[in-house]
N, C-alpha and C positions, 0 to 999 in steps of 0.2 A: 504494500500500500504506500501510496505516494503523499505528500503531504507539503505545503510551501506554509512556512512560519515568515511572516511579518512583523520583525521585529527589531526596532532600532538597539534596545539594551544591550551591549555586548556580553553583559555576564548574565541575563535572563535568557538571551537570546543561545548560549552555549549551556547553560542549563538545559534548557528543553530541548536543544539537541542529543544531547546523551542521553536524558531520559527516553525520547521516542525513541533512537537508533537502537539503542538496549531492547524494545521491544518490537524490534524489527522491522522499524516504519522506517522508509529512505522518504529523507530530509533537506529540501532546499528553503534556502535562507535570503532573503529580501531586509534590507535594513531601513528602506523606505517606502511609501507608498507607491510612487510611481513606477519603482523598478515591481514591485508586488502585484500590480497592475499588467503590466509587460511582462512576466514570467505566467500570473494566473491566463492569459489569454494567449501564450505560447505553447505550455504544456500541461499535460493529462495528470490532472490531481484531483485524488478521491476527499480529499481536506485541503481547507484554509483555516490557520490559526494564524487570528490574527489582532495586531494591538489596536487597541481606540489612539493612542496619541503616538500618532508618528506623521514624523517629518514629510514636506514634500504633498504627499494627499494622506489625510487624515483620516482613518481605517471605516468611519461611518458614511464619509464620501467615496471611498473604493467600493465599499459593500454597494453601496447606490448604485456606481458606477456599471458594477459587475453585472449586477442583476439588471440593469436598465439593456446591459449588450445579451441577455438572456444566456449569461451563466446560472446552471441549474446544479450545481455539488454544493455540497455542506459545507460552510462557514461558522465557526467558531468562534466567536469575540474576545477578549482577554481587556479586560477593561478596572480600573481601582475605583469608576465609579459604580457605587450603587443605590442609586435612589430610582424610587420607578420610575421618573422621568426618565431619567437617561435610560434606564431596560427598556422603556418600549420604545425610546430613539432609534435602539440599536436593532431592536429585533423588526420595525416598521422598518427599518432604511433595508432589510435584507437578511439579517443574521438570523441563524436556524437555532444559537443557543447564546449563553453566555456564559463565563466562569469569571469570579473577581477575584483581584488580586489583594492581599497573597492565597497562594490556594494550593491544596494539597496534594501529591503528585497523582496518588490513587483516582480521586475523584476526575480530573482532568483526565488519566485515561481511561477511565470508565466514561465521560461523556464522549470523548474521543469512539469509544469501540460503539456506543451508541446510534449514534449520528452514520459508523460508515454501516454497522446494520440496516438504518435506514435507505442509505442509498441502494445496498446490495437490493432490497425489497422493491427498491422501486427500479432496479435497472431487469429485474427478474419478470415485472410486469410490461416493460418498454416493449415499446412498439418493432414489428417483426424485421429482423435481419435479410436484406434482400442482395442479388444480385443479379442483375439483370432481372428476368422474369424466373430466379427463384428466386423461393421466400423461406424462411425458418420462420416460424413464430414461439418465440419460448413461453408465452403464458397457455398454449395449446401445445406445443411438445410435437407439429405439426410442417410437415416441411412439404413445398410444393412448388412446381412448376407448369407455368401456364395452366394455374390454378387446379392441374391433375395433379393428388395426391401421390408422395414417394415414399415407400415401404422402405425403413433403414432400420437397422442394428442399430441397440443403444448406443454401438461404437463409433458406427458410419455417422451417427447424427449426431455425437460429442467431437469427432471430428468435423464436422463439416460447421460446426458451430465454433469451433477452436477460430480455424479462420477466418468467419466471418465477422468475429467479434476484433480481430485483430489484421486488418487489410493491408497493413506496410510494415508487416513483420514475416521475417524467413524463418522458419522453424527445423530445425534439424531432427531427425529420427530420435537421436535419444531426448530431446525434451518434450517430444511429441510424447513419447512411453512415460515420461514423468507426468505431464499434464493431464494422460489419459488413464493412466493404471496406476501412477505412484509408486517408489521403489521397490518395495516387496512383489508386490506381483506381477510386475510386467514382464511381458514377453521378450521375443528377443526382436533386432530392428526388421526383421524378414516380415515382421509381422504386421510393422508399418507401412510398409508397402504394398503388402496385401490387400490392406483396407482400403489403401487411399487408388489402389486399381481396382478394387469391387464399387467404390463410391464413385469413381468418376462412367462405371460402364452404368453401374442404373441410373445416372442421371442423362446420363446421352437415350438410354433407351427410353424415357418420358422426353426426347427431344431438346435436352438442353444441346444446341450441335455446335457450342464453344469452349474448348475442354477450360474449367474457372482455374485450374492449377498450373502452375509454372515451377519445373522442377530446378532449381539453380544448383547447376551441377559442382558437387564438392559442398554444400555449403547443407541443403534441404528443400523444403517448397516454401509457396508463398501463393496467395490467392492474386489473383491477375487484374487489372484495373474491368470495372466492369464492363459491359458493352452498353450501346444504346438501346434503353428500353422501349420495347413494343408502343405505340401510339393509340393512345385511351381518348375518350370527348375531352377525359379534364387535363388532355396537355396541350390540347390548341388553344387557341387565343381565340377570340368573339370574333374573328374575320374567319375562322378556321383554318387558321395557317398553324405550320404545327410550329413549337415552342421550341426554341434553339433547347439544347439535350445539355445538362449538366457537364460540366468540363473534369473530365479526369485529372485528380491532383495528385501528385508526389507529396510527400509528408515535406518535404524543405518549401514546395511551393505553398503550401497550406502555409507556412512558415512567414514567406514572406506576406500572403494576403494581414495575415496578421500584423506584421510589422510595417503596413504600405504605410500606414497614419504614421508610425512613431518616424521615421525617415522626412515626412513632411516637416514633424514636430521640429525635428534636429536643424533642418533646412532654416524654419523661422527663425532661432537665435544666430545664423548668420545673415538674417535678412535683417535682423534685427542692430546689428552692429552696421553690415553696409550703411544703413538709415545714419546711422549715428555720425560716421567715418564721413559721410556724403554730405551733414551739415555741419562737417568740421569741429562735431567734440571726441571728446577722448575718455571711454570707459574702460578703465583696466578691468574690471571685475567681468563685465562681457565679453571684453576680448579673452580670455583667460578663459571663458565658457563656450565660446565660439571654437577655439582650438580643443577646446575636448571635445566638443560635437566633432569638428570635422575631423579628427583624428579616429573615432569612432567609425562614420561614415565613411572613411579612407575603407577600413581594414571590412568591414560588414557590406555595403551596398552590392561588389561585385560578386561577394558568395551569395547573392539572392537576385541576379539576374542584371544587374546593373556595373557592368565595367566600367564603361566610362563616367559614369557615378561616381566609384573609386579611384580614377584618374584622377577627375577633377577637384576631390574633396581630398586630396592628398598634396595637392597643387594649393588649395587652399591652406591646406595647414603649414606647410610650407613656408607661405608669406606672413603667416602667425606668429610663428615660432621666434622671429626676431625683436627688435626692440616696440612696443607697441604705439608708437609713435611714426607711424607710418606711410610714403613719400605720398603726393600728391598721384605720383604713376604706379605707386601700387595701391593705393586704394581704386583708383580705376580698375586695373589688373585684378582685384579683389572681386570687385561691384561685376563685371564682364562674368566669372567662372561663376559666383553665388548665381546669376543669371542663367546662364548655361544648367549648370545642376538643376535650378528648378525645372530648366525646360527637360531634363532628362526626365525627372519623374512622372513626369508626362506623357511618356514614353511607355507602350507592353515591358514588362523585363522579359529579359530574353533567358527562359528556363529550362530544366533539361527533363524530358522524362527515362534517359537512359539508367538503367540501374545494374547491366551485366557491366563490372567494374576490370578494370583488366585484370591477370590471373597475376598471383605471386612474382617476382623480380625475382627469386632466385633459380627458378628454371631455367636447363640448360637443352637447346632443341637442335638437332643434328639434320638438318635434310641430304639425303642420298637422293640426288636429281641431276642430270644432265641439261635441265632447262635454266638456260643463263637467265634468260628473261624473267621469269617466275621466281628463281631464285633470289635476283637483284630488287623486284616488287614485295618478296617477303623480308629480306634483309631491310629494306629501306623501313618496312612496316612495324618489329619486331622489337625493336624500343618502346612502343607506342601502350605496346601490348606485354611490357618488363618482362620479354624472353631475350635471353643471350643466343647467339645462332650459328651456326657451324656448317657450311656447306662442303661435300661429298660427290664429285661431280661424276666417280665411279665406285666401282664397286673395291678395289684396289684402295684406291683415298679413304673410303670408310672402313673399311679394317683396319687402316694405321691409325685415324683418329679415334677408334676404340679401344685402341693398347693402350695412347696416350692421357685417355682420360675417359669415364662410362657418363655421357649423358642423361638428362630425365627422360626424354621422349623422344622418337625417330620418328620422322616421316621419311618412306622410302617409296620409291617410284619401284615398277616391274622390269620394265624396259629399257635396254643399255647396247645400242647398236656398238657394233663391232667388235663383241663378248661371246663367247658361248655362254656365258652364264647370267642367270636372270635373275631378280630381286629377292625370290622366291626361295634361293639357296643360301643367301645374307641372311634373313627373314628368319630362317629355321638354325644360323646361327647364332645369331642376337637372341629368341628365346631361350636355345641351351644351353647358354652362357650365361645371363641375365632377364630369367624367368619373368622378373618382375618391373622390367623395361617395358612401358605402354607404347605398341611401336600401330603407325595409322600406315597404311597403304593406301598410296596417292597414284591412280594408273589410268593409260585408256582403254586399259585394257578389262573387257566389259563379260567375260562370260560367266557361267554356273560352274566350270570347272576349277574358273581359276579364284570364285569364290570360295569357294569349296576347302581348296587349297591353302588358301589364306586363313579361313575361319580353323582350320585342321592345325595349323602349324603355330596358334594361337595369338593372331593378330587383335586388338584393340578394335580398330576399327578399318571399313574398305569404305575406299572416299575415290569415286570418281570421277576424271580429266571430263570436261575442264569446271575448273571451280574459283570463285573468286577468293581473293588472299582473308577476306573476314571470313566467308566458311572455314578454311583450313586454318586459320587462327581459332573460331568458334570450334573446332572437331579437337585440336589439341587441348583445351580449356575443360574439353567435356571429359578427358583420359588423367587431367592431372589432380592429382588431391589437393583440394583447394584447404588455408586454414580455417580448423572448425575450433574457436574460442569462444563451444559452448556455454552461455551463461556467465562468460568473463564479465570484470567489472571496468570499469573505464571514469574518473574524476576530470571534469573539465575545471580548471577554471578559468574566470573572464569578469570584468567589472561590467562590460557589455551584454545585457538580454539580449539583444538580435545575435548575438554569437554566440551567446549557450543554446538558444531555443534551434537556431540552425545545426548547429554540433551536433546536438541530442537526435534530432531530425535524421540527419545520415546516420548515425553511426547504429539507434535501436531497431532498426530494420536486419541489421543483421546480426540480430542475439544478443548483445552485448546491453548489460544495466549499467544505463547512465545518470554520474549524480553531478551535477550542475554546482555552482558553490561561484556567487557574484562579488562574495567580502572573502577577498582574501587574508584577513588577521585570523581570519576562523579556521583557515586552513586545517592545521595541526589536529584539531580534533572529527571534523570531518575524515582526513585521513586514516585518525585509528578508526572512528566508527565505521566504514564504510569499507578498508581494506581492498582498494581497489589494485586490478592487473596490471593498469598502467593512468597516466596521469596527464594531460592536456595542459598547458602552462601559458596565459598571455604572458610576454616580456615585460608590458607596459602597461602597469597596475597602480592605481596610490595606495599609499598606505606601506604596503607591501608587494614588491614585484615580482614576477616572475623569476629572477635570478637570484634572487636571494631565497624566494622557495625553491630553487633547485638547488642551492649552499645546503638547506637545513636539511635537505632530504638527504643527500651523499653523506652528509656528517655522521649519519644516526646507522648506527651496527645492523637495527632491525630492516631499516625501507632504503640502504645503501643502493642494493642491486635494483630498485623500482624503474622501471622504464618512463622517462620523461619525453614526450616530446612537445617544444615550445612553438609556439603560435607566436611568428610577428611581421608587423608590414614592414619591418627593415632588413633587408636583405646583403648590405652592404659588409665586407669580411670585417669590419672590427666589432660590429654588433654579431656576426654569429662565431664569431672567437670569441669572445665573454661569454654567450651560451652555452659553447661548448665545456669551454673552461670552468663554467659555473655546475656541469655538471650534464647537460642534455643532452639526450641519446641522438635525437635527430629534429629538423625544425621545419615546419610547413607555413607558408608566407601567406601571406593576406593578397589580395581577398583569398580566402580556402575555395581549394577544388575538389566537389565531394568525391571525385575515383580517389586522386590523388590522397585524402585523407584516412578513405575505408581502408584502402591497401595498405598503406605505412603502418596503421594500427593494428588491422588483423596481423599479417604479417611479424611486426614487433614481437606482439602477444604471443603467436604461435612459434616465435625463435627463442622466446624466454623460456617457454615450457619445454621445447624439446630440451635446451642446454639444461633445466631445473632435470629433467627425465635421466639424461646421459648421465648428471654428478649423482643422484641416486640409485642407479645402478654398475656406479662404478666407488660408491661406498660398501 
């Protein structure tokens, strides 16, 4: 259970951290209203606890706030008023309860367990889960397509409900067995597969004819964005033209629809200084605020669709940074980009819905081909797609480069003019050699025999001429064992809501429990409660910064070996020699690119664990 505490008090606010982490609620922390606002309308929490007197927006105008944009989860008040005035202030502005302060730790989680009872009650009666033209309905236990009822096993329809409850999450076999039987009695993963090819044939035989599953090879499945639903009276318009179709969103684009306003918000306090700069006064205190906006805006705009957003609001910052007394040509030059950026946001962001991310960087890929051409189009391509690649231009050349070093995967062609010997005799050497070498045959050579052949001598896969270089990059992707950093943990942190709620965005879609953390002084104890696999680090934090939480982490005997990697828009070598110096395993530059991010992290994770694996079995 998730839970965002609003709470300016540092030493109330790390109180009730320990106490809920102890009881195994994962905890983000807001120290003001507005960022409490901006995290509550970024991400999925089952509780708000939250203070009556805090800074910025004061917790009886967020509760308004909230419930006015129809947030519907339970709210909690934390208030040291109590006269009934102020209770029914609080509970009329939106709040579901209240507890005053001081108060005793039982009681608060006892209203705490209360309130998410409630919810569970009411999300158990919620309205039916649909996809396309199926439906689950859980208060009827009932599931149906184009309104013909579908006969399922309690398992087929706790699976089919797994996913539907969870649309931008990839689930691996074994948490699918955890989710669906719980430790003791689950089967084995043969068994997950079983189900989810029984559930997908009776749903095609009542005519669902778009398989809803997408299997992401190496990693598990995921439910597929839906399709367009069938055309009812009530989706036309009074002209009877039918109703443009809901737009499929990626969890980061949802992301940004959220944060489209706070980006405008950011914008104003540089419109706000222009104004100032334009009639020739001088506000240190807004200029001072204007460069945290646009240093903000720099690093966040372009991971949500906006490049040249980020261009320009880093161009801004830029002319900030110096003495604030600034030329007659740059406050022009100022007045021109704040103009420019507004007109960006005016602009569609430009978004991605791609989510097959490229495979692992440390695969090594051998092609055995006499096709320069094809060869030089995959070479070129092969970086793109973090494989290292080796070409073999005969059958001679690939045996010396298999003395020299054993590759992950081969692609091998059949035919090799002016040989007596053909692919097929490599092929049956590479298996007896290295059984567990995934090797793909690439030929044009098309018959039943020489499939036959292939499938007999225990090829991976046959992939036949001609094919474009993303197939044969997609067929290698599908043979290698992608990392599985089932149910890993992952701590970001960032003084920026648009950059936690985007982080958390990409990275929970592929398994991984992400805790958010905006105050970085709190660091230290979110770290023990939450024990996370690896750690996310902005460089450029107040209070406390990035480099100095990578000092504290190396120092300490226990989270020495903890994988860091820091987040920043300066890429210049004396800013990532201090990084590294300070202790950071590797760094990912602003704006973030979500392939770029997934991979570095899985990856990291699943290098940690094999080397923790190797020193445990070699004690």
């Amino acid at each position: 259970m998730r839970i965002l505490l609003v709470e300016d008090d540092v030493l109330l606010s790390t109180a009730l951290f320990d106490l809920l982490s102890a009881n195994r609620y994962t905890i983000d922390i807001a120290s003001n209203g507005q960022a409490g606002l901006e995290l509550a309308t970024s991400a999925e929490y089952e509780l708000i606890l939250l203070d009556w007197l805090i800074p910025r927006l004061d917790g009886i105008s967020l509760c308004r706030q909230l419930r006015s944009q129809g947030y519907r989860k339970s709210i909690l008040l934390l208030t040291g008023k109590n006269s009934n005035a102020d209770i029914v202030a609080g509970l009329d502005a939106g709040a579901d309860d209240y507890v005053i302060k001081p108060f005793d730790p039982e009681a608060l989680l006892a209203r705490i367990r209360s309130l998410l009872r409630r919810n569970e009650a009411i999300s158990s009666s919620a309205s039916a889960l649909t996809w396309g033209n199926l439906c689950l309905d859980p208060s009827a236990g009932r599931v149906t397509c184009n309104e013909q009822e579908i006969l399922l096993t309690a398992t087929e329809y706790k699976l089919l409900e797994l996913f539907l409850q969870n649309p931008d999450r990839i689930f691996s076999r074994a948490v699918i067995l955890d989710r669906l039987w719980g430790f003791e009695d689950a089967p084995t993963e043969n068994a997950v597969t079983t189900h989810i090819k029984d559930l997908r044939k009776k749903l095609k035989t009542v005519g669902l004819t778009e398989d809803f599953l997408e299997t992401v090879y190496g990693m598990g499945y995921r439910i597929k964005p839906a399709p367009n639903r069938s055309i009812s009276v009530r989706e036309t318009n009074q002209d009877g033209k039918k109703k443009p179709a809901p737009k499929d969103m990626t969890a980061v684009n949802r992301v940004l629809e959220r944060f489209r306003n706070s980006f405008v918000g950011q914008v104003v306090v540089l419109e706000r200084l222009k104004t100032t700069l334009l009639a020739g006064n001088l506000n240190e205190e807004l200029h001072q605020q204007a460069l945290h906006e646009a240093h903000k805006l720099a690093g966040s705009m372009g991971s949500f669709g906006y490049p040249e957003g980020s261009r320009l609001a880093r161009k801004i910052e830029h002319l900030l940074l110096g003495d604030s007394s600034l030329s007659t040509e740059q406050i022009s030059n100022f007045s021109q980009l704040v103009t420019a950026l507004q007109q960006e946001l005016t602009k569609p962001a430009v978004t991605s819905t791609a989510q097959n991310f490229p495979i692992n960087q440390s695969y090594r890929l051998l092609v055995i081909d006499d096709d320069t051409t094809l060869t030089e189009q995959l070479q070129a391509e092969a970086d793109s797609w973090g494989i290292r690649m080796k070409v073999a231009p005969n059958l001679a050349t690939a045996r010396s480069l298999f003395s020299l070093a054993t590759p992950d995967v081969v692609l091998l062609d059949l035919s090799f003019p002016g040989t007596e010997e053909d692919g097929l005799i490599l092929l049956s050497e590479i298996v007896q050699r290295s059984p567990n070498i995934p090797v793909i045959v690439f030929t044009g050579r098309d018959t039943l025999a020489d499939r036959l052949a292939v499938s007999r001598l225990g090829a991976r896969q046959f992939l036949h001429k001609p094919a474009t270089t993303e197939q044969i990059f997609q067929a290698i992707a599908r043979v290698l064992p992608q990392p599985q950093p089932s149910e890993a943990k992952v701590l970001i942190v960032d003084d920026d809501p648009v950059i936690l709620a985007g982080l958390s965005a990409l990275l929970t879609p592929w398994g991984l429990e992400v805790t958010t953390l905006s105050q970085s002084q709190q660091f230290w104890q979110v770290l023990i409660a939450t024990s996370p696999d690896l750690v996310v680090l902005d460089l450029e934090m107040p209070i406390v910064n990035g480099l100095e939480l990578c000092q504290v982490v190396r120092q300490d005997a226990q989270w020495g070996d903890l994988p860091i990697l820091v987040v920043t828009a300066h890429t210049e070598a004396e800013f990532l020699q201090q990084a590294f110096a300070a202790g950071a395993d590797d760094f990912i530059s602003k704006p973030v690119l979500g392939p770029e991010l997934v991979t570095r992290v899985l990856s990291r994770i699943q290098r940690t664990r094999r080397r923790s694996q190797a020193g445990r079995s070699q004690a």
